[in-house]
C-alpha positions in Angstrom: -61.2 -73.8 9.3 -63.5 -73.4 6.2 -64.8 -70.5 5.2 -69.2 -70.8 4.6 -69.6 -67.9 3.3 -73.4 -67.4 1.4 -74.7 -70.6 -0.1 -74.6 -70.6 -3.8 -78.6 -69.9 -5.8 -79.6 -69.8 -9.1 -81.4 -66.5 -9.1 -84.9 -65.2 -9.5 -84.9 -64.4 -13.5 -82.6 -67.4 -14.3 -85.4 -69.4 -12.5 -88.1 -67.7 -14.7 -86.0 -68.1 -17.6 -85.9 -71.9 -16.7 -89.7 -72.5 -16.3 -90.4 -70.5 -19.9 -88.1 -73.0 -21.4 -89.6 -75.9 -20.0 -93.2 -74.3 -21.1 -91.7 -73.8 -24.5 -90.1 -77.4 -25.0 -93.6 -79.3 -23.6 -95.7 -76.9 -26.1 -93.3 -78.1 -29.2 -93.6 -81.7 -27.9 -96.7 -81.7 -27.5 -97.4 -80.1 -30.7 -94.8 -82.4 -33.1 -96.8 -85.5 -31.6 -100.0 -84.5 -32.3 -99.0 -83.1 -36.0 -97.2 -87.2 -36.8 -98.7 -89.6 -34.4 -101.6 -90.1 -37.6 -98.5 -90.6 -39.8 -96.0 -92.1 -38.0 -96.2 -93.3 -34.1 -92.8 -94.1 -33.4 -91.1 -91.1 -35.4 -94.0 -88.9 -33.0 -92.6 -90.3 -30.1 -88.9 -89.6 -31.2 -90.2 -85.8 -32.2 -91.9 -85.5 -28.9 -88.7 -86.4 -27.1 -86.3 -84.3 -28.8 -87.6 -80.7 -27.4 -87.6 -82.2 -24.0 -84.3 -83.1 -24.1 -83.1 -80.2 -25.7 -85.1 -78.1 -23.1 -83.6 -80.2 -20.4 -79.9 -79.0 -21.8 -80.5 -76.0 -21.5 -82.1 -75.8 -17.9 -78.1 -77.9 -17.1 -76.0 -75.2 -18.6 -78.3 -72.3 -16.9 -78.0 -74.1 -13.5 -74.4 -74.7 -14.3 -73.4 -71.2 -15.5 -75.4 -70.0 -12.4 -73.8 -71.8 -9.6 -69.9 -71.9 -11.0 -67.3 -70.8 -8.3 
């Protein structure tokens, strides 16, 4: 027989925490294209990336800390 128990959730703050990190990493983005797309597109598109990505990390490792066994 298993054993339910209460469903694993990322909670309230950590979810907070989440959404200022995404705000953060679009405002860089956004901000690193505008300041190089008039000197150079592709390296604005590379620097626009890169904070998403990064922001996208760390959004896994909070969701991974938050639901670990």
């Amino acid at each position: 027989m298993n054993d339910t128990g209460t469903p694993r959730r990322i909670s309230k703050p950590r979810i907070v925490l989440m959404i200022v990190i995404d705000v953060i990493a679009v405002v860089l983005a956004i901000g690193f294209y505008r300041w190089l797309l008039p000197l150079d597109p592709d390296a604005a598109v590379l620097a626009a990336v890169s904070p998403l990505v990064f922001g996208g990390f760390f959004n896994l490792v909070i969701a991974l800390v938050s639901l670990k066994p």
